[in-house]
C-alpha positions as CSV (number, residue, x, y, z in Angstrom):
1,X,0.0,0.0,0.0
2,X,3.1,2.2,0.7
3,X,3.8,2.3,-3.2
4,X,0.1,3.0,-4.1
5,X,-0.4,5.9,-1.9
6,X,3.4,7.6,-3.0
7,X,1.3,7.2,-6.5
8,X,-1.6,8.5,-5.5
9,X,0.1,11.9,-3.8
10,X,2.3,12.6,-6.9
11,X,-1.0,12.4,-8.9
12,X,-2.8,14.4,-6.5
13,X,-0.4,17.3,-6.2
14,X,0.7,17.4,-9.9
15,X,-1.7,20.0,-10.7
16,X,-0.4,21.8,-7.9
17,X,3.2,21.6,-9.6
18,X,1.9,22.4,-13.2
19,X,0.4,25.5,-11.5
20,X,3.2,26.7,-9.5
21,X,5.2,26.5,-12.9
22,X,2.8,28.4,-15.0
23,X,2.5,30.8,-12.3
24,X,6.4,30.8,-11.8
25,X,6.9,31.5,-15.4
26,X,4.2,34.4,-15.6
27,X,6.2,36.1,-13.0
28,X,9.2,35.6,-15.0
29,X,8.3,37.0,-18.4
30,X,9.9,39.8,-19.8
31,X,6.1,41.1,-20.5
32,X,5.0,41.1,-17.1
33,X,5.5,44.8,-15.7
34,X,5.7,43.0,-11.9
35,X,8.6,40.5,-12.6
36,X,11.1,43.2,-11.7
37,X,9.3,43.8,-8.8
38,X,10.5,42.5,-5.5
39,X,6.9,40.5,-5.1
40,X,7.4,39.1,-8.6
41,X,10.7,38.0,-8.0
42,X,9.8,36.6,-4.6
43,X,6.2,34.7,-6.4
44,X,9.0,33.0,-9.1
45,X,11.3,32.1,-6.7
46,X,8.6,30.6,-4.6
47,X,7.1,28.7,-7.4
48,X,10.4,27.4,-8.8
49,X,11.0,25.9,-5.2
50,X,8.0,23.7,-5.2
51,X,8.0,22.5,-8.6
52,X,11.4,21.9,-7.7
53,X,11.2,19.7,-4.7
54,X,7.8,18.0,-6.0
55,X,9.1,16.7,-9.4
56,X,9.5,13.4,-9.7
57,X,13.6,12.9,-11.5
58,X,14.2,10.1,-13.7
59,X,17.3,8.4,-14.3
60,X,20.4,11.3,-15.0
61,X,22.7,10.8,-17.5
62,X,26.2,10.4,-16.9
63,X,27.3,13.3,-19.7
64,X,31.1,12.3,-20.3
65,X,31.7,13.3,-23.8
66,X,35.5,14.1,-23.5
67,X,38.4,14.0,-21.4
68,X,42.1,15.9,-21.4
69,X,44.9,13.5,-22.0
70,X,48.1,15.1,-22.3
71,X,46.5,18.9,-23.3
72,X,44.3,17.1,-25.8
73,X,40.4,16.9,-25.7
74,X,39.7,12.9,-26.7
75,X,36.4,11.8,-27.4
76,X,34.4,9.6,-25.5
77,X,31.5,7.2,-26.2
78,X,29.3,5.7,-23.2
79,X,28.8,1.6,-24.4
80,X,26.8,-1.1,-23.3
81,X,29.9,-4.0,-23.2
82,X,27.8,-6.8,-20.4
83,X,23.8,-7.0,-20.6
84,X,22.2,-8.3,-17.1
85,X,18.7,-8.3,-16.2
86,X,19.4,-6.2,-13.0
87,X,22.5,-4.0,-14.1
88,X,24.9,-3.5,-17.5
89,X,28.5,-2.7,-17.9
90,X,28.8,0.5,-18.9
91,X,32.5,1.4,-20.6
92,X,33.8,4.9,-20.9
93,X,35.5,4.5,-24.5
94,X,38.5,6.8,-25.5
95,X,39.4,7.5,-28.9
96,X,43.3,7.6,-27.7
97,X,45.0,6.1,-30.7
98,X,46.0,9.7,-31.9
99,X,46.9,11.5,-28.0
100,X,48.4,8.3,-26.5
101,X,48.6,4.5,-28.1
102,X,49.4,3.1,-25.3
103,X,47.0,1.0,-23.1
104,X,45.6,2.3,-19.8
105,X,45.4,0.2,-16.7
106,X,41.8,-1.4,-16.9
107,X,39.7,0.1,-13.9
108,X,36.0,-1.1,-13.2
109,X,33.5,0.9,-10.8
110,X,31.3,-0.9,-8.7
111,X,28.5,1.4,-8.1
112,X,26.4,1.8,-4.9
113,X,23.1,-0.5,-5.3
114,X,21.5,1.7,-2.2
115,X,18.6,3.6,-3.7
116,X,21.2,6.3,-6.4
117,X,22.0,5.5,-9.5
118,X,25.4,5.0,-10.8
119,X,25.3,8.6,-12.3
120,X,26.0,9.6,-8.5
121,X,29.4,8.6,-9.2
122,X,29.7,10.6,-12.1
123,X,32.7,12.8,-10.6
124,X,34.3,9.4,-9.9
125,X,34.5,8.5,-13.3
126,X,35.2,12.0,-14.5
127,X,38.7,12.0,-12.6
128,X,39.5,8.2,-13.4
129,X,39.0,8.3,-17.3
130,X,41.8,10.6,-18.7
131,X,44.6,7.8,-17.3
132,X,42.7,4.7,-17.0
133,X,40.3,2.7,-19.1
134,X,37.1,2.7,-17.0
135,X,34.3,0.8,-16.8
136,X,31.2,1.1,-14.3
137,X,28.3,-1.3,-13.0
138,X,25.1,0.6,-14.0
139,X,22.3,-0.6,-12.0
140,X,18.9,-1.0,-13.2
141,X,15.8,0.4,-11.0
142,X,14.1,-3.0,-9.6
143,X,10.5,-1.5,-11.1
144,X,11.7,-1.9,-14.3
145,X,12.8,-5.1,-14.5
146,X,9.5,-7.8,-15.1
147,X,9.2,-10.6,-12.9
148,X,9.8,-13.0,-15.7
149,X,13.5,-12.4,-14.9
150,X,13.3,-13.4,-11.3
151,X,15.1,-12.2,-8.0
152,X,18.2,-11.0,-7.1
153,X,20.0,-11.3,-3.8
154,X,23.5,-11.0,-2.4
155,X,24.7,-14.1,-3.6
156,X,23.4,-12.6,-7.0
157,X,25.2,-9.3,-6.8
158,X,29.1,-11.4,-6.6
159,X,28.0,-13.2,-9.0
160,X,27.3,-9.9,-11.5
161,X,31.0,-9.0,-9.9
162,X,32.5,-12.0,-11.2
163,X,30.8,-12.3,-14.5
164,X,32.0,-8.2,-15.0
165,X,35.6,-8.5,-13.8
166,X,35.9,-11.7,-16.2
167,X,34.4,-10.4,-18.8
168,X,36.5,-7.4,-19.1
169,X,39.6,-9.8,-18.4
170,X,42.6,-10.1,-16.4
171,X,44.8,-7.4,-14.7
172,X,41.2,-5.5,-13.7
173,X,41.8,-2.9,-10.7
174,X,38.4,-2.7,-9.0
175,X,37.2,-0.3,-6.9
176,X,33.6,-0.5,-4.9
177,X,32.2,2.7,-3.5
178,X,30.4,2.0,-0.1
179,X,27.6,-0.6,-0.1
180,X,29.5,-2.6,-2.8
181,X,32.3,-3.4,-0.6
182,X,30.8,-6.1,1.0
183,X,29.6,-8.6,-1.8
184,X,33.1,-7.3,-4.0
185,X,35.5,-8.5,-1.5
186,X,33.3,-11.5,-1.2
187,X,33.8,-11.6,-4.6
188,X,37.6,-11.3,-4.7
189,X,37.3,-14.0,-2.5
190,X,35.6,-16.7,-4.2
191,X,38.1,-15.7,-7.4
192,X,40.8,-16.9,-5.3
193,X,40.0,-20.0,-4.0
194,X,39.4,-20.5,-7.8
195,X,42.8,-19.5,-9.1
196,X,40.9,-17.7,-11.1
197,X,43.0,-15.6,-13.9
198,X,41.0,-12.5,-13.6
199,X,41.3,-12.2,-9.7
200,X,41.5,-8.3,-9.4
201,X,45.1,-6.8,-9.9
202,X,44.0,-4.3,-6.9
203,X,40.7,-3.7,-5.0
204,X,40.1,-0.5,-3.4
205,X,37.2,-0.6,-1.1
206,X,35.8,3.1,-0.3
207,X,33.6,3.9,2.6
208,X,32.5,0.4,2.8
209,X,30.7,-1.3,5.5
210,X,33.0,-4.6,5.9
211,X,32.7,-4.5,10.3
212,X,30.0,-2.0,11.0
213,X,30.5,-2.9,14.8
214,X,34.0,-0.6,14.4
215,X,32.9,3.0,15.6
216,X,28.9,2.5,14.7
217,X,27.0,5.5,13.7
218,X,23.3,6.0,13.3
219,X,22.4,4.2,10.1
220,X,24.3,1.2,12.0
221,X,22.3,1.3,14.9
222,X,19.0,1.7,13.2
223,X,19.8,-1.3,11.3
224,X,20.8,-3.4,14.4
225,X,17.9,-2.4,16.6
226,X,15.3,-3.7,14.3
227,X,14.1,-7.3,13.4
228,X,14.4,-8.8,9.9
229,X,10.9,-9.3,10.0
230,X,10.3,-5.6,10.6
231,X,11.9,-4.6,7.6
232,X,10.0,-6.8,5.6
233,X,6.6,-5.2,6.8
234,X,7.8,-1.5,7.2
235,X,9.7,-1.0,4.5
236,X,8.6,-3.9,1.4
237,X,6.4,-3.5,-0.6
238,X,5.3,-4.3,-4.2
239,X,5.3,-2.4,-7.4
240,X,1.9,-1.4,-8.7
241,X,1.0,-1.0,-12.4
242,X,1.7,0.3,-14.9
243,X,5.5,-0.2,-14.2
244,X,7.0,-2.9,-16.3
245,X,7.9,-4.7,-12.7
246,X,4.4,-4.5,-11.4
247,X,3.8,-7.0,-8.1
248,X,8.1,-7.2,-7.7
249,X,8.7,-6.6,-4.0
250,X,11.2,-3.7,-3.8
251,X,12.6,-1.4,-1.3
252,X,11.8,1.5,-2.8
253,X,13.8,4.6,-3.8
254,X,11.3,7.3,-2.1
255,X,11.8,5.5,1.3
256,X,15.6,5.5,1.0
257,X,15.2,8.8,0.0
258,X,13.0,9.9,3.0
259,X,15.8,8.0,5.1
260,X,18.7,10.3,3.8
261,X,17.0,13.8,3.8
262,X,15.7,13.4,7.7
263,X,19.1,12.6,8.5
264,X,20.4,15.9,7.6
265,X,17.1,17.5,7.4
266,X,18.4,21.0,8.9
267,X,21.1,21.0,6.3
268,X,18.3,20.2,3.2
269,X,16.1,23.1,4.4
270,X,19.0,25.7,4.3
271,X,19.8,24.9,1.3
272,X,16.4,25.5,-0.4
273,X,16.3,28.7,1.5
274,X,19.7,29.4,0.3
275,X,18.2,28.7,-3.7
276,X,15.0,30.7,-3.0
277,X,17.4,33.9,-2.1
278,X,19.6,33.3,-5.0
279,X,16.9,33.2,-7.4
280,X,15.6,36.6,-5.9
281,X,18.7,37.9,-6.2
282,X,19.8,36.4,-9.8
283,X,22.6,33.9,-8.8
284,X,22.2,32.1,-11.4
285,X,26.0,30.1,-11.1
286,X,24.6,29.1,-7.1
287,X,21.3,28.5,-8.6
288,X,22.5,26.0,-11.5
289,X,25.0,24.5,-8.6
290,X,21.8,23.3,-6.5
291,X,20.2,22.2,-9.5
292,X,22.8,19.8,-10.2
293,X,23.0,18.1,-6.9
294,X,19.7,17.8,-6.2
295,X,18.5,16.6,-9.7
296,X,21.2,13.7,-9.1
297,X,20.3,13.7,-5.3
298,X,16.1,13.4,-5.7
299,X,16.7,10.8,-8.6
300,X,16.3,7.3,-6.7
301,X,15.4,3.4,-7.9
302,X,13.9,0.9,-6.3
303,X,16.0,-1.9,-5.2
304,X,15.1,-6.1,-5.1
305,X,13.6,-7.1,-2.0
306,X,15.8,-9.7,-1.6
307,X,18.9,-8.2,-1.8
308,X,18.1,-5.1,0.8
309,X,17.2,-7.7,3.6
310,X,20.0,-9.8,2.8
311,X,22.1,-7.1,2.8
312,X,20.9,-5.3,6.5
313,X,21.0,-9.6,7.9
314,X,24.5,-10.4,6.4
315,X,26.2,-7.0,6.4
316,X,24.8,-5.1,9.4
317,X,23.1,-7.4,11.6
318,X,25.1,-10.9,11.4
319,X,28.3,-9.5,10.7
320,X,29.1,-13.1,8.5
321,X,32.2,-11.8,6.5
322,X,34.5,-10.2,9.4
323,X,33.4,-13.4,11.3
324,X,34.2,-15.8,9.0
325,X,30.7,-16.8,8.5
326,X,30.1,-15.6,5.1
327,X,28.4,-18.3,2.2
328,X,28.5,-17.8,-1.3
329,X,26.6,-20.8,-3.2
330,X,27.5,-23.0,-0.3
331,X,30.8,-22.4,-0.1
332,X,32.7,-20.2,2.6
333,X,33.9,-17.3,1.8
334,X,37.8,-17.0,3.0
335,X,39.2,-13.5,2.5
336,X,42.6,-15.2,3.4
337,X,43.0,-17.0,0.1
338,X,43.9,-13.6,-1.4
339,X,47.3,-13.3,-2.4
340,X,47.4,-11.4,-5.6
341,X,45.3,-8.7,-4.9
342,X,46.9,-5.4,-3.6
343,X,44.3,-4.3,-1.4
344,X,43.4,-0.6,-0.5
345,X,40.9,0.8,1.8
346,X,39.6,4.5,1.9
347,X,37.7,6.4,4.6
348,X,36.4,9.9,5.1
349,X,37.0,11.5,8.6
350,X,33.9,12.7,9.3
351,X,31.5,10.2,7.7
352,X,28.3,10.2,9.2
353,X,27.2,6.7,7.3
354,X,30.4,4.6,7.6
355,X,32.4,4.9,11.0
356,X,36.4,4.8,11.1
357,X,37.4,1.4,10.7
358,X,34.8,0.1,9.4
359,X,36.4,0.2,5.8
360,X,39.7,-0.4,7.1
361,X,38.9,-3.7,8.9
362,X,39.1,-5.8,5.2
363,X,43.0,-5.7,6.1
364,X,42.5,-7.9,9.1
365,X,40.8,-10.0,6.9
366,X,43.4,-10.5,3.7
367,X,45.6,-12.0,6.0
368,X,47.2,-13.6,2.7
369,X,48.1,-10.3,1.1
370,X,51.9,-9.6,1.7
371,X,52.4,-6.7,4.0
372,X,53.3,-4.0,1.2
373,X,50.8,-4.7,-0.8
374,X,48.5,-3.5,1.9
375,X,47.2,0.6,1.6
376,X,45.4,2.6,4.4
377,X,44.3,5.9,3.4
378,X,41.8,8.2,5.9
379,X,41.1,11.7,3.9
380,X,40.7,14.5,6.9
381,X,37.6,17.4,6.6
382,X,35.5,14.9,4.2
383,X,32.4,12.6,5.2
384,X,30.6,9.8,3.7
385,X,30.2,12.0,-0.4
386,X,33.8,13.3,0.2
387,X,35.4,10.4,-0.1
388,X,34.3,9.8,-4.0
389,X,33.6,13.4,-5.1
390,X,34.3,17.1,-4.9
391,X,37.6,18.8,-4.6
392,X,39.5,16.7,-1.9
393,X,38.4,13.6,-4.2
394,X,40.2,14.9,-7.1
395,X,43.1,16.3,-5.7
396,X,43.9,14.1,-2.7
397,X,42.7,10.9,-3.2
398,X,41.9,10.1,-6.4
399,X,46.1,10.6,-7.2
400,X,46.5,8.1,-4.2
401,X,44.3,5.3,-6.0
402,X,46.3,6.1,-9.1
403,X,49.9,5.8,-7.4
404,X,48.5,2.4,-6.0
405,X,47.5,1.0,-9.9
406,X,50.6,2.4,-11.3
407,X,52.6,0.9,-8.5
408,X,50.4,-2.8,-8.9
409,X,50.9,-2.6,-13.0
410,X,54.4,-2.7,-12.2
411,X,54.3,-5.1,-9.7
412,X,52.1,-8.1,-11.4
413,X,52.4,-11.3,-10.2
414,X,52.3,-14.2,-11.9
415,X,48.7,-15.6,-12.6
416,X,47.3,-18.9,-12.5
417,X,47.5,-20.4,-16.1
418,X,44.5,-22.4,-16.2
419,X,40.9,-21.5,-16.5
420,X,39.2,-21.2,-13.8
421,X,35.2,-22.5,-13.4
422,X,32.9,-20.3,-12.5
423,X,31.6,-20.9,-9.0
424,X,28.5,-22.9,-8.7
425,X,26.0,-20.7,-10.0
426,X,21.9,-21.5,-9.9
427,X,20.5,-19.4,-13.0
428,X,16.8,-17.6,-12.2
429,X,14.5,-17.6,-15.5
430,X,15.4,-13.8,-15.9
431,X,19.0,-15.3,-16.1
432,X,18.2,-17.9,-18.6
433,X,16.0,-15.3,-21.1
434,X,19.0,-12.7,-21.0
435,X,21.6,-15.2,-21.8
436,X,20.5,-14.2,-25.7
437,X,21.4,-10.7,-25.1
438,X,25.0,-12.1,-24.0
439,X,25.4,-14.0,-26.9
């Protein structure tokens, strides 16, 4: 009923919204004598706010047509490379041959499956591309995908990992951005105990939750202090018509959303204040500046049942992979077998969603990585977004992942020379159907 009545509101107040614009454009026009006035600005400004924060955002775009290599703008073109029913590969592709032949250490992105889409990482990519060859996990929004293609759950998401890192071959430098960090360790596990070939070159974890019992904040708490079974009744529910994922149970994007604006609801507030003065006073760069964040920040997908209560039981509640607990298709799940991997953890300083430690606790578990290939980094002044965007991102750590690649490219070790079989793997009927697409 949850999903129903968010539908029924956004019908219910969109003549509200196509009002406030019509109004907010009257009140705009060069024709009306009052939109110099200070009670037409202040009407405009007014109305531009509500449309604003009642519009419902689709998915952004990622908008990376070019990078600088070496003082030279090179092309780029955004391509599907891996279909999945839940998620595709996305790959950033450079037209280099001219600027610089050589090849670029291969990087891929594992995106956040927590309610944004992959586009929130768009200033992660944007720093990455001009010196490595990057490609990124794009997630599909669960009410989009039709039942016919079945579930997917945590053991579901290391499998994508796997399929994605093989699939774009060996000598892959991974790098999972917060939620991710998880499954893609579990992931870099299983590839071990394979021998597997393409077993990451380097994994950088990034405010990820590995041991969310290491300096605990709010979001950890919440999830501890809460049954399974509550989650299931509070916060699933099923998609209605006319979606093409009608009657999939979901954790929807508006809920998540909800979650993540009361947490810093003061700060949300002020900054709608802050627009509604700048468009009174004709700021147009702070004006386009919120408009960017927020049309990326307000743009949220639904996410498979499944996987979100797996997730809060295995990650936050049960605490399986620091305890040596973790299962993936029957088979534990030994971070210790890793012994190829250089392995480097980042963390923000003030991160309000992923404690100190928390992140850094995977080295306690690669007990089979040698001792140099081991890399600690906490960024000072930055919480939970710092750590993969803005200006500290670009200038302080983003050149610290880089050092690590460039320093793991030149230190490869030798690789298994067989091929390695994919672990035991139980294909849904969504699987099954997209198999064609692979082909």
């Amino acid at each position: 009923m949850q999903y129903h009545a968010y539908e029924m509101a956004h019908a219910l107040i969109t003549p509200m919204r196509i009002g406030a614009h019509v109004i907010q454009h009257v009140n705009s026009s060069v024709f009306n004598p009052l939109a110099h006035t200070p009670i037409g600005k202040s009407v405009a400004a007014a109305c531009q706010v509500f449309e604003g924060v009642t519009r419902r955002y689709g998915k952004p775009e990622f908008g990376i047509d070019q990078t600088m290599i070496d003082g030279v703008a090179v092309p780029i073109t955004e391509e599907v490379v891996g279909y999945r029913p839940f998620g595709d590969l996305l790959h950033f592709k450079r037209e280099v041959s001219a600027a610089r032949p050589t090849e670029d250490p291969k990087v891929l992105i594992i995106a956040p499956m927590s309610g944004h889409y992959a586009t929130l990482l768009r200033g992660t990519v944007r720093a990455m591309v001009a010196d490595h060859d990057v490609y990124i996990t794009d997630w599909r929004d669960a009410r989009n995908v039709p039942l016919a293609y079945g579930g997917f759950d945590f053991n579901d998401f290391v499998d994508y990992v796997i399929d994605f890192i093989r699939l774009i071959g060996p000598d892959t430098h991974v790098i999972a951005v917060c939620q991710p960090s998880v499954p893609v360790l579990a992931a870099t596990a299983v590839m071990a105990r394979a021998d597997d070939p393409c077993q990451p070159l380097s994994l950088t974890l990034m405010g990820g939750p590995i041991d969310t019992r290491r300096n605990p904040t709010e979001v950890n708490k919440l999830a501890e202090s809460k049954s399974i079974d509550w989650f299931e009744r509070n916060v699933i529910t099923r998609v209605p018509l006319p979606h093409a994922g009608a009657m999939r149970r979901v954790y929807p994007g508006f809920i998540q959303l909800s979650g993540f604006m009361t947490m810093n609801l003061d700060r949300h507030v002020e900054a709608h204040w802050g627009l509604y003065q700048h468009l009174i006073e004709g700021d147009c760069d702070s004006v386009e500046q919120h408009r960017k964040f927020y049309e990326e920040y307000l743009a949220v997908m639904d996410l498979p049942a499944e996987f979100y209560l797996e997730t809060v039981e295995i990650v936050f509640q049960q605490h399986l992979l620091p305890d040596g607990k973790l299962e993936h298709r029957g088979e534990p799940v030994d971070c210790s077998l890793i012994e190829h991997t250089t392995l480097m953890t980042v963390e923000g300083e003030k991160d309000d969603i992923c404690g100190l430690g928390q992140t850094e606790a995977a080295h306690d578990l690669c007990t089979g990585i040698p001792a140099d290939h081991h890399v600690r980094y906490v960024q000072p002044g930055v919480g939970h977004y710092g750590v993969f965007n803005g200006t500290r991102w670009r200038t302080e750590i983003q050149p610290r992942i880089a050092e690590m690649i460039k320093k793991a490219e030149g230190e490869k070790p030798e690789r298994p020379k067989q091929t390695a079989e994919p672990p035991p793997h139980q294909p849904g009927v969504g699987s099954i159907i997209n198999a064609f697409r692979w082909a």
